[in-house]
C-alpha positions in Angstrom: -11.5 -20.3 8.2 -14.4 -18.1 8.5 -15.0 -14.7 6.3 -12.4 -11.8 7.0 -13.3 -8.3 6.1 -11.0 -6.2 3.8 -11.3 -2.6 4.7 -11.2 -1.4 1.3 -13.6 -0.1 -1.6 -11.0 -0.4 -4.5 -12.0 -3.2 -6.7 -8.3 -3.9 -7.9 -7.2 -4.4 -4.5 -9.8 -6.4 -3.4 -8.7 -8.8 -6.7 -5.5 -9.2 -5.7 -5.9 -9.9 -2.4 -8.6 -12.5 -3.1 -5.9 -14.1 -6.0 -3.1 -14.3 -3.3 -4.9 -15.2 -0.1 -7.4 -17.7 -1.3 -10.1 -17.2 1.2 -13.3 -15.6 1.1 -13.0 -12.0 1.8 -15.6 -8.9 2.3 -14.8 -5.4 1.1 -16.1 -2.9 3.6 -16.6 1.0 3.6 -16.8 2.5 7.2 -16.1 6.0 8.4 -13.4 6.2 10.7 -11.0 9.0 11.8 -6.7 8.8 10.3 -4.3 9.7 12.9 -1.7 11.9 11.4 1.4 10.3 11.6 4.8 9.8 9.2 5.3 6.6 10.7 3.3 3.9 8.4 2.8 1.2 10.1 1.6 3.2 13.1 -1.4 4.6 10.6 -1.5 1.4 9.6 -2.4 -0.4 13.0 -4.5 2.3 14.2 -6.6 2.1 11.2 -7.2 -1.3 11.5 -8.0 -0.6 15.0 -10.5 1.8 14.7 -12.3 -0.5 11.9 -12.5 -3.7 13.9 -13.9 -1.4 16.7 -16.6 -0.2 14.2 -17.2 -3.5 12.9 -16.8 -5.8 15.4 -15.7 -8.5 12.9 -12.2 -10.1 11.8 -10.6 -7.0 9.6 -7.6 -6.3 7.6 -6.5 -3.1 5.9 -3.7 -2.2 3.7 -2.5 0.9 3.7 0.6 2.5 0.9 3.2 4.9 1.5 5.9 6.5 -0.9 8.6 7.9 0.7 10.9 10.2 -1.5 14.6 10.3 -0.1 15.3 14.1 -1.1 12.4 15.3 0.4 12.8 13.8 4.2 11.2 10.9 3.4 7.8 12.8 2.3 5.1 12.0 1.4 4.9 8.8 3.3 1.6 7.9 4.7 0.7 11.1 3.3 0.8 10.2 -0.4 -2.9 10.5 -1.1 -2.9 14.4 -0.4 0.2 14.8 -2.0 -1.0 13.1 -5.5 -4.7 15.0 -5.2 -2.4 18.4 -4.7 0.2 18.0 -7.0 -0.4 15.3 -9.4 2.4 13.1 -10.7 3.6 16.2 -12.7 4.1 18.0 -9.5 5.9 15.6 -7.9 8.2 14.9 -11.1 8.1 18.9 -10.8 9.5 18.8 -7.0 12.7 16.7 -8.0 13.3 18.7 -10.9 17.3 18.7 -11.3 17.6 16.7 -8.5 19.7 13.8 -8.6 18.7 11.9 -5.9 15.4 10.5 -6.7 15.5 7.2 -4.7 12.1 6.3 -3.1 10.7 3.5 -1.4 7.1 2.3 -1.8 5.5 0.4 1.2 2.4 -1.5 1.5 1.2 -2.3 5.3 -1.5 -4.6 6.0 -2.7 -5.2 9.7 -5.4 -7.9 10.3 -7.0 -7.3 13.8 -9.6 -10.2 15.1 -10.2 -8.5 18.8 -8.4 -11.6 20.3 -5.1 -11.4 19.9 -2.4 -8.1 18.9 -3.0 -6.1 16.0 -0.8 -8.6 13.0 1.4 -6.5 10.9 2.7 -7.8 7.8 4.8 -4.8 5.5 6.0 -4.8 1.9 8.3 -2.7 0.8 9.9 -1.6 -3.2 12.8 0.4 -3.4 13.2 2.2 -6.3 13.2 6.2 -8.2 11.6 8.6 -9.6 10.9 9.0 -13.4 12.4 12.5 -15.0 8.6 12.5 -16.5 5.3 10.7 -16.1 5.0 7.6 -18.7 2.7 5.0 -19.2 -0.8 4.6 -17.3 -2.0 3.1 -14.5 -3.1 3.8 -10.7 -1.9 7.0 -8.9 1.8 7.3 -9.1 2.6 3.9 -11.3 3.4 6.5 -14.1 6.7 7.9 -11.9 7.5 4.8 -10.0 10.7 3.1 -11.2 12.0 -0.3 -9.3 15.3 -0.8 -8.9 16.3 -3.4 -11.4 14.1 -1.8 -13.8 14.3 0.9 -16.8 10.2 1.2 -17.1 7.7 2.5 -14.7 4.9 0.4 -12.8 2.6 2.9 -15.9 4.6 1.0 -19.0 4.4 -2.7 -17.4 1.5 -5.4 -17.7 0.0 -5.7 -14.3 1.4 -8.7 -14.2 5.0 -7.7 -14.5 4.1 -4.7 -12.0 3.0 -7.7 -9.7 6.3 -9.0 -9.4 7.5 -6.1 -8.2 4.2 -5.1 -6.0 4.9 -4.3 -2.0 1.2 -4.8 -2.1 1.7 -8.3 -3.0 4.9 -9.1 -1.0 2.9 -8.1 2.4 -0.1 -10.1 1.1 1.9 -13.2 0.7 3.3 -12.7 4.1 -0.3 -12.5 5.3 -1.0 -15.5 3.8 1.8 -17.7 5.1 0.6 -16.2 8.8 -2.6 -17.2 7.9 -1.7 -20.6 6.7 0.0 -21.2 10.4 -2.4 -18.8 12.1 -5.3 -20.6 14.7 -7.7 -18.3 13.9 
């Protein structure tokens, strides 16, 4: 198989998806415009889209979204804005006395080659929200509780987080597309 291009600039990302695809991979950094959308694998494929059209080279992206049941669903696709606005602290804030706090964290990646359909592959972790922010970690791994568990993705090794990551569950789907994929 020939290079694919990861539309990413996150070091950590690009890691894991070099550990759990095996194949030689490019990050890339390109301007594009987001459509606005609640649906995430809709942002998700037209993402991926727009960078193989500004590229012109085999692409994937991966995009998250964190979807709090008590709030409609929100943020979503939208969880970016939300964290830069309101922090983890503001979210915990938002849910304050609430007892529903169930969420569900998605990764999406689409890989688009300009041959074929856009390939969507989706990960998803259901789990709640924390009453506070504990441990460290990236974005809202401090709040993010999976089901099964009593710690948040901020209080576990990265690689017990792994076993829990969407990130990683829609990577390995990848793969095993990859793996039967005549690309």
């Amino acid at each position: 198989m020939r290079k694919i291009y990861f539309a990413t600039t996150n070091e950590g990302k690009l890691a894991e998806a070099r550990k759990i695809l095996g194949i030689k991979i490019q990050s890339v950094s390109l301007e594009i415009d987001e459509i606005q959308s609640l649906d995430p694998v809709e942002v998700a494929v037209k993402k991926a889209i727009s960078y193989y059209e500004a590229l012109k080279k085999p692409i994937f992206v991966e995009d998250v979204s964190f979807s709090i049941v008590t709030l409609g669903n929100l943020p979503g696709p939208y969880i970016d804005a939300f964290m830069k606005a309101l922090s983890n602290e503001g979210i915990v804030k938002l849910l304050k006395g609430k007892k529903e706090r169930g969420v569900v964290a998605q990764a999406t990646v689409v890989y688009v080659d300009g041959k074929q359909k856009p390939e969507v592959f989706v990960g998803k972790v259901d789990g709640k929200i924390a009453e506070e922010p504990k441990g460290t970690g990236f974005g809202w791994d401090p709040i993010f509780i999976p089901n099964g568990e009593t710690r948040t993705f901020g209080e576990m090794a990265l690689e017990e987080k792994n076993q829990y990551s969407m990130r990683a569950k829609a990577l390995k789907k990848f793969k095993n597309w990859l793996q039967n994929a005549k690309i």
